[in-house]
C-alpha positions as CSV (number, residue, x, y, z in Angstrom):
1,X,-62.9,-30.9,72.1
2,X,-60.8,-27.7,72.6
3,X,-60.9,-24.8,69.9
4,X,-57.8,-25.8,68.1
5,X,-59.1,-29.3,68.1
6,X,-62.6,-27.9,65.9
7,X,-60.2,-25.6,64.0
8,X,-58.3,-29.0,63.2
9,X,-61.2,-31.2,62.4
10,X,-62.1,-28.4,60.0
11,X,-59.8,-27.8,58.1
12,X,-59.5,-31.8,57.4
13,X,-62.9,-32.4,57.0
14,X,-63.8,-29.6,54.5
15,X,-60.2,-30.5,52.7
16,X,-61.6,-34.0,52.3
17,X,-64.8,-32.7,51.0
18,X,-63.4,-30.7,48.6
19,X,-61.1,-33.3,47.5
20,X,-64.4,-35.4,47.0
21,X,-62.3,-38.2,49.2
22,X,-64.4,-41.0,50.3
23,X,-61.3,-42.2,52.3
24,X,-60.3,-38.8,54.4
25,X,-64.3,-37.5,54.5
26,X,-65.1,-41.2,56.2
27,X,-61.7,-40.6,58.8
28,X,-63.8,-37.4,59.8
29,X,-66.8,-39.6,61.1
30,X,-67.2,-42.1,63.8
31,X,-68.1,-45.4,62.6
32,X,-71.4,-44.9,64.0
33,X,-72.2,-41.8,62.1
34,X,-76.3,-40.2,61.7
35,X,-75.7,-38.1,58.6
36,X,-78.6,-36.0,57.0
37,X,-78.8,-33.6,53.5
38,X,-81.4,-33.1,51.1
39,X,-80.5,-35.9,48.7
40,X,-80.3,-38.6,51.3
41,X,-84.3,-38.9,51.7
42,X,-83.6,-39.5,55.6
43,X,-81.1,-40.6,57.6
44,X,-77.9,-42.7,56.7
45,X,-76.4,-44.5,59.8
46,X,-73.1,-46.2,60.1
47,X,-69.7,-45.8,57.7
48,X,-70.8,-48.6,55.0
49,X,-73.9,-46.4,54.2
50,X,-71.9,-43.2,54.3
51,X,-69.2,-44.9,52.4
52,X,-71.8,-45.9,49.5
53,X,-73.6,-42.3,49.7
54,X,-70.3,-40.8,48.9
55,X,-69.1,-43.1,45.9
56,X,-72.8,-42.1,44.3
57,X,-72.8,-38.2,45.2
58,X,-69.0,-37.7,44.2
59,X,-69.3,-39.5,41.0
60,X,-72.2,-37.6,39.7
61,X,-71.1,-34.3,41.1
62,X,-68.6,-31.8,41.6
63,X,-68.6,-29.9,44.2
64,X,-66.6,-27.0,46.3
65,X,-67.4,-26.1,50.2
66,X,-66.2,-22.8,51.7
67,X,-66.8,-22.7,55.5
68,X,-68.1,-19.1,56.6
69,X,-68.7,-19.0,60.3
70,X,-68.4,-21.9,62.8
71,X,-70.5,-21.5,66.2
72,X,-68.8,-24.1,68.7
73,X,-71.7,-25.2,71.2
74,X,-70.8,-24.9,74.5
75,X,-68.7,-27.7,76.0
76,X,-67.5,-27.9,72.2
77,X,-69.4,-31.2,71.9
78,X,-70.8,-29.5,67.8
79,X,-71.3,-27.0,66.1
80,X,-73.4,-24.8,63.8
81,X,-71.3,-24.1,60.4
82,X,-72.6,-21.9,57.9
83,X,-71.2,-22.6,54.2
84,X,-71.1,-21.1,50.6
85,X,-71.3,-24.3,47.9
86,X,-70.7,-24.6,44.5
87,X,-72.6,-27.5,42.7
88,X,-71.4,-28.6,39.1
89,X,-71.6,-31.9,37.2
90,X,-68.9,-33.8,35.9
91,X,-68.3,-32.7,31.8
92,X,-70.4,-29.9,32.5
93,X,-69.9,-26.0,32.3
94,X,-73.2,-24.8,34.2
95,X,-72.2,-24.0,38.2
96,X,-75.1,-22.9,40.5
97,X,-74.3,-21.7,44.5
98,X,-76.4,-21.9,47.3
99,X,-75.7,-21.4,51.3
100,X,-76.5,-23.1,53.7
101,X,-75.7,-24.7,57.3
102,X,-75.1,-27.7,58.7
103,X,-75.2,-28.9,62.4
104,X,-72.3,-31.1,63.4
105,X,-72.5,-33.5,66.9
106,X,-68.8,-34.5,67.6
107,X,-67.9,-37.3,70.2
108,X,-64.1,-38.3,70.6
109,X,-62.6,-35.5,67.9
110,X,-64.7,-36.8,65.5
111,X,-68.5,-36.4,63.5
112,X,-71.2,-38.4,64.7
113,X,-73.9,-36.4,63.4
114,X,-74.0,-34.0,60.3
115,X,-77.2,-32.9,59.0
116,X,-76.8,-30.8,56.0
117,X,-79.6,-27.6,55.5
118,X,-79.7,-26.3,52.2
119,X,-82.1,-24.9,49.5
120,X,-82.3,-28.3,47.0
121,X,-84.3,-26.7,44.3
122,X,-81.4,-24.6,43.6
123,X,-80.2,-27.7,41.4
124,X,-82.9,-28.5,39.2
125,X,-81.2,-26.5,36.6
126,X,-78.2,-29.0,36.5
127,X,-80.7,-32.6,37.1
């Protein structure tokens, strides 16, 4: 994938994310996807998984991503992105914000892996 291609794939996939999509954030995946983060207790594999993960995470939270840096890997098959979050549930008025980074395998303009490296603990207050 070419720069402007990553740029593209980007912009859609933390728009989708912030839009707390199921629809557009699965379009951004292969249908063979390996995603990762700290509230999946291990891997998820595959678009029906992903697709059930989503439903739970975006209906008990709220969320907003803001891409810092994004270090193509040569060949521009991934990256490494480094984010700011914002983590708040729904009806509530408590935010907390963490950083972190994810690392993002692409295959045909799409994600086939995402894991997702964050600080968890930095939640408690809302659970």
């Amino acid at each position: 994938m070419d720069d402007a291609g990553l740029r593209a794939l980007k912009q859609r996939a933390q728009h989708a994310w912030n839009a707390q999509d199921v629809d557009r954030v699965l379009a951004c995946y292969t249908e063979d996807l390996v995603y990762r983060d700290p509230n999946t207790r291990g891997e998820l594999q595959g678009s029906p998984a992903m697709r059930r993960y989503l439903v739970k995470l975006f209906d008990g939270w709220r969320m907003h991503w803001t891409l810092r840096d994004v270090y193509p890997f040569e060949g521009c098959g991934g990256c490494a992105v480094t984010w700011h979050a914002s983590f708040q549930r729904p009806g509530g008025s408590r935010t907390v914000e963490t950083d972190g980074m994810d690392l993002v395998l692409l295959r045909d303009g799409r994600i086939q892996r995402n894991e997702v490296h964050f600080d968890r603990s930095v939640l408690v207050p809302l659970l």
